[in-house]
PAKE-159614 format. One record per residue: residue number from 1; x, y, z of N, C-alpha, C in turn; chain; residue in three letters. Coordinates in steps of 0.05 Angstrom, whole numbers, plus 5000, padded with zeros to 4 digits. Example, Ala and Ser with C-alpha at 12.3 -4.5 7.8 and 13.67 -1.06 7.14 Angstrom:
REM residues 2
+-----+------+------+------+------+------+------+------+------+------+--------+---------+
! num !   nX !   nY !   nZ !  caX !  caY !  caZ !   cX !   cY !   cZ ! cadena ! residuo !
+-----+------+------+------+------+------+------+------+------+------+--------+---------+
!   1 ! 5264 ! 4886 ! 5156 ! 5246 ! 4910 ! 5156 ! 5264 ! 4934 ! 5156 !      A !     ALA !
!   2 ! 5257 ! 4955 ! 5142 ! 5273 ! 4979 ! 5143 ! 5258 ! 5001 ! 5157 !      A !     SER !
+-----+------+------+------+------+------+------+------+------+------+--------+---------+
//
This chain:
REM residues 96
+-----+------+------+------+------+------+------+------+------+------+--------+---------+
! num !   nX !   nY !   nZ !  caX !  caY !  caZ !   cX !   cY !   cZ ! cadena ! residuo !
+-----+------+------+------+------+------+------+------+------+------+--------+---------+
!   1 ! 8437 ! 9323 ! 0633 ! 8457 ! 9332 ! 0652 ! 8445 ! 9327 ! 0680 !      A !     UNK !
!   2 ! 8465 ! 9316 ! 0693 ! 8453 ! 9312 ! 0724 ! 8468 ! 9334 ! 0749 !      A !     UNK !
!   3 ! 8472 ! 9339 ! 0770 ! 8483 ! 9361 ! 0783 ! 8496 ! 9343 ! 0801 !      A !     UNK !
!   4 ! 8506 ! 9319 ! 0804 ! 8522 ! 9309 ! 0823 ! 8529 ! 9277 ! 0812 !      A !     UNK !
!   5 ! 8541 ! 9269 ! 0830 ! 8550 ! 9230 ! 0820 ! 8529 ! 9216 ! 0821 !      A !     UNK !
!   6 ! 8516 ! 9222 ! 0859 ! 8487 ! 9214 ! 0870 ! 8471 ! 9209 ! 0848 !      A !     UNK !
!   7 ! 8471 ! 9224 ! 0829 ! 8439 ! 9231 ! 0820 ! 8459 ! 9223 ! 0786 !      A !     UNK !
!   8 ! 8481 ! 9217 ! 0774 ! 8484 ! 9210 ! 0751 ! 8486 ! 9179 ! 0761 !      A !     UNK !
!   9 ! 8494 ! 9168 ! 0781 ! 8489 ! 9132 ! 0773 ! 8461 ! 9126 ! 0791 !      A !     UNK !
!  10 ! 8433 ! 9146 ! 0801 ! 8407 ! 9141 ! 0808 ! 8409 ! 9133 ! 0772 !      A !     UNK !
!  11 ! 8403 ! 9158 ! 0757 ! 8396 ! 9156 ! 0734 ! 8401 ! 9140 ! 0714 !      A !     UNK !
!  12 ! 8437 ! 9131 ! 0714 ! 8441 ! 9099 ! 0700 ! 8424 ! 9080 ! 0711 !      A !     UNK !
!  13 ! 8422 ! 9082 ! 0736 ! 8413 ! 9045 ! 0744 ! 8383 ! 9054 ! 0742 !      A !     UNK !
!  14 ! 8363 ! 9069 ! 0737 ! 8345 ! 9069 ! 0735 ! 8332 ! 9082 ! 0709 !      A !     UNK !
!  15 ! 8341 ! 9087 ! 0690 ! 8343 ! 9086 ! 0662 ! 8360 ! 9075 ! 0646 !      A !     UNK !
!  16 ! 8386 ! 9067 ! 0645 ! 8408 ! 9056 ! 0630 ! 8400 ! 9033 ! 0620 !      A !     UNK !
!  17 ! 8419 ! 9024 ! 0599 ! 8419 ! 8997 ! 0593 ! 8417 ! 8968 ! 0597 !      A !     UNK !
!  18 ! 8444 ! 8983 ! 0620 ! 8451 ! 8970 ! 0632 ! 8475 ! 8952 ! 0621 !      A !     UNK !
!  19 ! 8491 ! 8962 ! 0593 ! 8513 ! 8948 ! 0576 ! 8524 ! 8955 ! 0581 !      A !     UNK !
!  20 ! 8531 ! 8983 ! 0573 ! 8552 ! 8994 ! 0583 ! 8550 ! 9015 ! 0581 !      A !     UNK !
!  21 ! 8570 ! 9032 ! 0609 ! 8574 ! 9061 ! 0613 ! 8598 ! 9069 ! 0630 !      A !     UNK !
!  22 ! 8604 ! 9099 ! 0623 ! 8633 ! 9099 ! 0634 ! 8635 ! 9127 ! 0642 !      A !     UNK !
!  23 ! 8651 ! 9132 ! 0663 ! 8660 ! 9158 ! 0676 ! 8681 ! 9168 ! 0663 !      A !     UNK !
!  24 ! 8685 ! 9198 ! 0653 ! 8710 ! 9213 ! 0649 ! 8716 ! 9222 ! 0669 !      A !     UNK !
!  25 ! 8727 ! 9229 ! 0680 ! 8741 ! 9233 ! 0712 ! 8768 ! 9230 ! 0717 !      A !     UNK !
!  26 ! 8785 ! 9255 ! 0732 ! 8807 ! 9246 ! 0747 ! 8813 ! 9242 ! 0781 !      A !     UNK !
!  27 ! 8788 ! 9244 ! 0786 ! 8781 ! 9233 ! 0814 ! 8768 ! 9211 ! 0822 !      A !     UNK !
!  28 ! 8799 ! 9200 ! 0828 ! 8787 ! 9176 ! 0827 ! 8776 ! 9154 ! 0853 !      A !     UNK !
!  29 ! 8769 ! 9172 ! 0871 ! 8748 ! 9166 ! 0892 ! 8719 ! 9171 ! 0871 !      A !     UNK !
!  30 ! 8713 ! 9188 ! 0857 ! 8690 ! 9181 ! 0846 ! 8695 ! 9162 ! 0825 !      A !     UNK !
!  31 ! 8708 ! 9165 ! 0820 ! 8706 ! 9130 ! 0789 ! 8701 ! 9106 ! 0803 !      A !     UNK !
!  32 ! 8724 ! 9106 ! 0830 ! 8720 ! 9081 ! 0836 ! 8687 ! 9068 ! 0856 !      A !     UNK !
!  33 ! 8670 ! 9099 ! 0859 ! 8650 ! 9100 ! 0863 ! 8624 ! 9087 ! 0851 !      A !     UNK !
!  34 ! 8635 ! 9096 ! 0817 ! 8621 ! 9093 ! 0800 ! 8609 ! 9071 ! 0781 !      A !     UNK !
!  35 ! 8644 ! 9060 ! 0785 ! 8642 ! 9036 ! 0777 ! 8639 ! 9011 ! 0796 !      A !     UNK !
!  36 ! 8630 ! 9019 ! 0821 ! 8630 ! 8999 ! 0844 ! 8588 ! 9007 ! 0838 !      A !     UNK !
!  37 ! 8577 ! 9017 ! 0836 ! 8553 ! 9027 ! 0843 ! 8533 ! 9028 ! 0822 !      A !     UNK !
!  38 ! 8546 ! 9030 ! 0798 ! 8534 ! 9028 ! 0757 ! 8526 ! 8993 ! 0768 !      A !     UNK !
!  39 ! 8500 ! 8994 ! 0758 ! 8497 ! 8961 ! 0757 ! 8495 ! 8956 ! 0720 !      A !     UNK !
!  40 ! 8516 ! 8950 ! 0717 ! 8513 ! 8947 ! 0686 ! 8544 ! 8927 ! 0682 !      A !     UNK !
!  41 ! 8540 ! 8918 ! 0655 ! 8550 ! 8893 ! 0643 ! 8582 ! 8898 ! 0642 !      A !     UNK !
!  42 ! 8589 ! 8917 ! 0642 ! 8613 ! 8935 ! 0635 ! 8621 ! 8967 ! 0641 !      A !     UNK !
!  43 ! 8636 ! 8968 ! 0661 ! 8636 ! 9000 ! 0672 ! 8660 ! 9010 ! 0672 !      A !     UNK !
!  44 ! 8662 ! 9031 ! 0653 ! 8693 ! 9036 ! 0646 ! 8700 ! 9073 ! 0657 !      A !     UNK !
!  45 ! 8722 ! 9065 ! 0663 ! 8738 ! 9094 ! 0670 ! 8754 ! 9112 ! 0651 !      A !     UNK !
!  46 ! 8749 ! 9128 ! 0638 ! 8767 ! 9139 ! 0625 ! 8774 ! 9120 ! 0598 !      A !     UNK !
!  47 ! 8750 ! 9109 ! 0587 ! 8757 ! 9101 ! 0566 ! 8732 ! 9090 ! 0555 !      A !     UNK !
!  48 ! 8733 ! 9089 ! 0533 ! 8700 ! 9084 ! 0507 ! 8688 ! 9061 ! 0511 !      A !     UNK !
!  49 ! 8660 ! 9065 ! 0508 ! 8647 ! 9042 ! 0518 ! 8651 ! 9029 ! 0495 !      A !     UNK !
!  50 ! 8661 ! 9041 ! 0472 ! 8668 ! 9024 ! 0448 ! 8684 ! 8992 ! 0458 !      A !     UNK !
!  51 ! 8705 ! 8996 ! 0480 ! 8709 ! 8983 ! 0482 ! 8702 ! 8954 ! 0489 !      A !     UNK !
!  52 ! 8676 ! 8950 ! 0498 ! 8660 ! 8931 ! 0507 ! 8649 ! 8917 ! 0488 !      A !     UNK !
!  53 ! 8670 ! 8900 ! 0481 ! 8673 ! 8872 ! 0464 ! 8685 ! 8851 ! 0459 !      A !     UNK !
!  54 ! 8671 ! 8831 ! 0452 ! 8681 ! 8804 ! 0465 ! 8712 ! 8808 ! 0450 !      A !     UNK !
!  55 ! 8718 ! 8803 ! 0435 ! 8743 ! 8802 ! 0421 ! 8763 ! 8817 ! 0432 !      A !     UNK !
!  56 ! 8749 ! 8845 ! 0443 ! 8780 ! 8867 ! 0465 ! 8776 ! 8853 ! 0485 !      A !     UNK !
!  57 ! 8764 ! 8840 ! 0498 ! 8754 ! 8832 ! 0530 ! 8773 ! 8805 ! 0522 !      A !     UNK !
!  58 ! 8781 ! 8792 ! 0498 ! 8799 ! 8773 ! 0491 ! 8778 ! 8750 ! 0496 !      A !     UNK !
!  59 ! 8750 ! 8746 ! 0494 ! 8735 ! 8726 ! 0502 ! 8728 ! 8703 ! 0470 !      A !     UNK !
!  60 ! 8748 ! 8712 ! 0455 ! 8741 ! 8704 ! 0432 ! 8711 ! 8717 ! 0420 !      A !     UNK !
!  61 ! 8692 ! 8706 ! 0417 ! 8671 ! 8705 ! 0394 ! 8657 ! 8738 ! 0409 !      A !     UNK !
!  62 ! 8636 ! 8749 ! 0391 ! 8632 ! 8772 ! 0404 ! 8607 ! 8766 ! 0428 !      A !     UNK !
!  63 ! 8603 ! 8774 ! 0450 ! 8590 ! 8775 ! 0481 ! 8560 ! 8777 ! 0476 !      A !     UNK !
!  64 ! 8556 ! 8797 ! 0449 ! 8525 ! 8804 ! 0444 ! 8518 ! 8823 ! 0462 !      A !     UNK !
!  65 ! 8485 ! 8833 ! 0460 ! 8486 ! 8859 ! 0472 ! 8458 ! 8858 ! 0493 !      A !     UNK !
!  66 ! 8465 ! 8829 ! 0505 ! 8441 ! 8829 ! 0518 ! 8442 ! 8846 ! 0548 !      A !     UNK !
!  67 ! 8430 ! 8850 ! 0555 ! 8420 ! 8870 ! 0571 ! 8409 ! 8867 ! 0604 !      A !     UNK !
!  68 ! 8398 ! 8836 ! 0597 ! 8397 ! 8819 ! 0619 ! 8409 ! 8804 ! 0634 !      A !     UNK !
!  69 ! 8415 ! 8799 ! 0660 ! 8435 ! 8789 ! 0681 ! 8429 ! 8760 ! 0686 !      A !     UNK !
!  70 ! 8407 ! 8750 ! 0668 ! 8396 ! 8723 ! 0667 ! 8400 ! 8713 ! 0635 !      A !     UNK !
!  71 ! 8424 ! 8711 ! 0621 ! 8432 ! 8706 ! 0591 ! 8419 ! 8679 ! 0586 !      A !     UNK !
!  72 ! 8419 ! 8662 ! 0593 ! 8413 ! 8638 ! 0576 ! 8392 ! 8633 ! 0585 !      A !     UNK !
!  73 ! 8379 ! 8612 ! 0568 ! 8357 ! 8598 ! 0562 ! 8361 ! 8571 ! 0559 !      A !     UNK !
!  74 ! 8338 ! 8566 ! 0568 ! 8333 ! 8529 ! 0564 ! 8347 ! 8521 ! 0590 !      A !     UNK !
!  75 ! 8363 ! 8495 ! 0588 ! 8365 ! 8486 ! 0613 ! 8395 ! 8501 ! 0624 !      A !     UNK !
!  76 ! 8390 ! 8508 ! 0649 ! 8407 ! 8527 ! 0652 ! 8423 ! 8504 ! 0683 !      A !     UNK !
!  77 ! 8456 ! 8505 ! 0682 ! 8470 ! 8490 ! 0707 ! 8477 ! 8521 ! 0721 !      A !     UNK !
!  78 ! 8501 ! 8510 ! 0735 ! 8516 ! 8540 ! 0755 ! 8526 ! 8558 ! 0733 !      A !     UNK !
!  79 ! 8539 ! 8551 ! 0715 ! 8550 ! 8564 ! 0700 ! 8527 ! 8586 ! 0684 !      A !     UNK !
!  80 ! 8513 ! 8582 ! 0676 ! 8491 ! 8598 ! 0667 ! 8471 ! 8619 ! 0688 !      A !     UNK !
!  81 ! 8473 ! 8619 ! 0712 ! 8469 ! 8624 ! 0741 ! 8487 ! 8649 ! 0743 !      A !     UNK !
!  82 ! 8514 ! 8652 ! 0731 ! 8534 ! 8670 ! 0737 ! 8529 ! 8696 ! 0725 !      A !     UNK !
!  83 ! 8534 ! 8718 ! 0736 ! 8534 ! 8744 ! 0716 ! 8562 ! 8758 ! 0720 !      A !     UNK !
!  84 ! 8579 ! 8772 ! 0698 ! 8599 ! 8785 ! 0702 ! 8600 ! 8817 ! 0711 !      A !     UNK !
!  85 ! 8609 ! 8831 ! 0713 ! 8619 ! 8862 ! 0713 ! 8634 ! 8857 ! 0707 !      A !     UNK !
!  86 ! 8652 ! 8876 ! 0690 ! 8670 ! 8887 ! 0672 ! 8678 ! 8914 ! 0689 !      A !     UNK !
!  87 ! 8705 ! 8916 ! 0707 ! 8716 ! 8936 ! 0712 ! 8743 ! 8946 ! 0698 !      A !     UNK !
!  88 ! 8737 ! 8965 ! 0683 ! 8760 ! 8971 ! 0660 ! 8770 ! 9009 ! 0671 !      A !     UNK !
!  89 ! 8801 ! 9012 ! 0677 ! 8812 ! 9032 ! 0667 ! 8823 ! 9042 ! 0653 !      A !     UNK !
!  90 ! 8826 ! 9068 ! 0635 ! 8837 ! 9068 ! 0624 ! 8846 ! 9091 ! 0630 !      A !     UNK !
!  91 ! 8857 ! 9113 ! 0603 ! 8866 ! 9130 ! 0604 ! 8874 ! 9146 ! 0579 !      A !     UNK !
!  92 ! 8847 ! 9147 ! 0574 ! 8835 ! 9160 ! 0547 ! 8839 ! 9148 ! 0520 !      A !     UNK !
!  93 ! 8837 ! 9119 ! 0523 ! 8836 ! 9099 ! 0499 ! 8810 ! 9103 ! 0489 !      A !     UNK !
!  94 ! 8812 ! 9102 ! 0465 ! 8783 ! 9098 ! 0443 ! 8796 ! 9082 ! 0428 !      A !     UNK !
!  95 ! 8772 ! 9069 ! 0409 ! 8768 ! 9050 ! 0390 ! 8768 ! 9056 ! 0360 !      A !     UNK !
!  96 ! 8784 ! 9053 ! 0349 ! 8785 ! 9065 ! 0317 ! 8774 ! 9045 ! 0298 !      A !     UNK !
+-----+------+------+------+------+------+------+------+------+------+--------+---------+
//
């Protein structure tokens, strides 16, 4: 448990994953805080990090669960250079 926003996305970006993580919130000056400020792969509002997969994200094959903002290996062009965020709202969707 953290006692403010300040001090719950200090603690994502400096312990987290960095895959994914998500705010329950109906204030949404802090979500859109949250998810502007989470440095991670996928930052969702009001909805399961379940969601964070290639197949819901419609990317076809599944994304994998790397962790790093530098994915590929070997010879790498621009395209391999790129990293995404994932800004997702929802409104209390989960994954069955």
């Amino acid at each position: 448990m953290v006692d403010s926003l300040d001090h719950a996305i200090q603690h994502i970006n400096a312990h987290g994953s960095h895959h994914s993580d998500a705010i329950v919130t109906a204030d949404e000056a802090a979500a859109r805080r949250f998810m502007t400020e989470v440095d991670s792969a996928a930052v969702l509002h009001n909805a399961s990090t379940r969601l964070h997969d290639g197949s819901v994200f419609g990317l076809g094959s599944e994304m994998g669960i790397s962790t790093q903002k530098m994915h590929a290996r070997g010879t790498m062009g621009v395209p391999e250079l790129t990293t995404t965020k994932y800004l997702v709202r929802g409104s209390g969707q989960i994954r069955e």
